[in-house]
Structure formats: structure tokens, C-alpha cells
C-alpha positions as CSV (number, residue, x, y, z in Angstrom):
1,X,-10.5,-10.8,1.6
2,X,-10.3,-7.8,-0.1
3,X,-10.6,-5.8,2.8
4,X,-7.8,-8.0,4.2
5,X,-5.3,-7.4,1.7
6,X,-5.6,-3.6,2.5
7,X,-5.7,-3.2,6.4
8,X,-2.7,-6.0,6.5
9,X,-0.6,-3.2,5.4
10,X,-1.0,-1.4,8.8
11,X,0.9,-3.9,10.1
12,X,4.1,-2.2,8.7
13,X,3.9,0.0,11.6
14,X,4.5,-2.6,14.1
15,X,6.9,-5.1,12.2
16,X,9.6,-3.5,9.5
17,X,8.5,-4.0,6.1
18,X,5.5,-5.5,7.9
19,X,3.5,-2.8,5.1
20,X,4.5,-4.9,2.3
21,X,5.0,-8.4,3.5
22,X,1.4,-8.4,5.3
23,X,-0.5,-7.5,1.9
24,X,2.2,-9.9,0.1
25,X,1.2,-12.8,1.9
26,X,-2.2,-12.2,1.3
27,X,-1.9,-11.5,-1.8
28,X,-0.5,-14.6,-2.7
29,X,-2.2,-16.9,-0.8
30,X,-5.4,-16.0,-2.5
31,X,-4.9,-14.3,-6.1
32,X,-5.1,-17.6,-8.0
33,X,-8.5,-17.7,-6.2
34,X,-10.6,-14.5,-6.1
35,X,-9.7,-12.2,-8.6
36,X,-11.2,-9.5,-6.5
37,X,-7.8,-10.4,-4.4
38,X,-5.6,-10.2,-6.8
39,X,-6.6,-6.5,-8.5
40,X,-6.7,-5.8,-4.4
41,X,-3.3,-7.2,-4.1
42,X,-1.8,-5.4,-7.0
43,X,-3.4,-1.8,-6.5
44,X,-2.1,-2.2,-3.1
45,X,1.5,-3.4,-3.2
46,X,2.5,-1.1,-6.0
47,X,0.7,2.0,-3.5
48,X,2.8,0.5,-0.4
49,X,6.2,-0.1,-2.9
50,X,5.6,3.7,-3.9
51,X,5.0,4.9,-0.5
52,X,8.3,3.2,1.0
53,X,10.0,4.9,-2.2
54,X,8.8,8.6,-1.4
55,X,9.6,7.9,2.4
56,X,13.6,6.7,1.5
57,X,13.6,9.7,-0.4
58,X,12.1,12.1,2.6
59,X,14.8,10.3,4.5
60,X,17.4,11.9,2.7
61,X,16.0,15.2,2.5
62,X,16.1,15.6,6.2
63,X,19.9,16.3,5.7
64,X,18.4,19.7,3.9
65,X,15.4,19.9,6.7
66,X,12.8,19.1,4.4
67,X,12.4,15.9,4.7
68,X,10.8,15.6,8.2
69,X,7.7,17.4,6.7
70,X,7.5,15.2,4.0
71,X,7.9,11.9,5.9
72,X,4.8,13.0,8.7
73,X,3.2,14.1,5.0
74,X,3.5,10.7,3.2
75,X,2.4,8.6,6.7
76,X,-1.1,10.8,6.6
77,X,-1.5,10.1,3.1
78,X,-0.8,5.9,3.4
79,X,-2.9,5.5,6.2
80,X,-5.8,7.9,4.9
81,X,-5.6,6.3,1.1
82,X,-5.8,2.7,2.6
83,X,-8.8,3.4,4.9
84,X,-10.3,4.6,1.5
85,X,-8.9,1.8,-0.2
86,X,-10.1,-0.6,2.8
87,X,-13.7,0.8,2.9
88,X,-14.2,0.6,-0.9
89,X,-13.0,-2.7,-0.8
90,X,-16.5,-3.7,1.5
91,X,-18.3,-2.4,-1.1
92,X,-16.4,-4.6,-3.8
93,X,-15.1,-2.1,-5.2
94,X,-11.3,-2.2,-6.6
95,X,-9.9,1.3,-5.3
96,X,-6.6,2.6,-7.5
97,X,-4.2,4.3,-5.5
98,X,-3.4,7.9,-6.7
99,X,0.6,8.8,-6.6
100,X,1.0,5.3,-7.2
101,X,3.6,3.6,-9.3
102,X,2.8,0.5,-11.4
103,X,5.3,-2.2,-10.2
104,X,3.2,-5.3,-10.4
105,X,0.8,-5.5,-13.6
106,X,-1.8,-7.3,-14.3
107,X,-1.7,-10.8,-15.8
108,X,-2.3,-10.8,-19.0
């Protein structure tokens, strides 16, 4: 399911928002269950919640010209980190997304 949680985020490039909302469902359907899910689910919505972040923010600079680099930029970098993400994930492993910004924490 861990697996699952990661490649649902690819979705976001068929359905808007579909990045978030597919690993979101996920997420909570099965976090009070696995807890393999839920660091999954965590390390993976904060990632996608950064990622739409740095892409509003290319948006803007492509008033300056800038930003067009930076948007075909951040699109290599999400799908390459969650194919990482997705193939450590089959080794049950719980892959930490670099340039990523802590929204959801752990429960405590």
C-alpha cells in the first residue's frame, strides 16, 4: 500500500490537484492501519504540497521569463523523486523527500 500512496500522486497529471487528493485518499483510508501507510502518506503529501508551492511560485516568475525553466525543472524532479520514493517503498523502506517541507507531522 505503500507503493500506492506514492504512484497515486501521478494522477495529478490527469485530474487537477489529482497529485494531492490521490495520495490523500489513500492516505487516509489506511494510516490508522499500517503505519508503513501513514509515514508513506506523510513523507509524500508534504513532498507534493511543496512541489505545488515551488510550481505557483515558477508560475509567477514566467512574467520575468524564468519561470518556464523552473516549472519543466520542478515536473522532472516530482516525477523522478516519487519513482525513488515508489521503488523504495517495495523494499519497505520509508523514502524522505529532499526539498520538502514539513506540513503534516507525525503523530505524536
Amino acid at each position: 500500500m505503500g507503493i500506492v500512496v506514492h504512484l497515486a500522486s501521478f494522477s495529478g497529471y490527469l485530474i487537477p490537484f489529482g497529485s494531492i487528493l490521490g495520495p490523500l485518499i489513500v492516505w487516509l483510508m489506511k494510516r490508522d492501519e499500517l503505519p508503513f501507510v501513514d509515514s508513506c502518506g506523510r513523507n509524500c503529501l508534504n513532498f507534493k504540497i511543496s512541489i505545488a508551492i515551488y510550481a505557483m511560485i515558477s508560475v509567477v516568475l514566467m512574467l520575468v521569463g524564468i519561470g518556464f525553466i523552473l516549472l519543466g525543472i520542478i515536473a522532472i524532479v516530482d516525477i523522478v523523486f516519487t519513482i525513488i520514493a515508489a521503488m523504495k517503498a517495495s523494499e519497505g523502506e520509508s523514502y524522505k523527500y529532499p526539498m520538502s517541507i514539513n506540513f503534516i507531522k507525525a503523530r505524536s
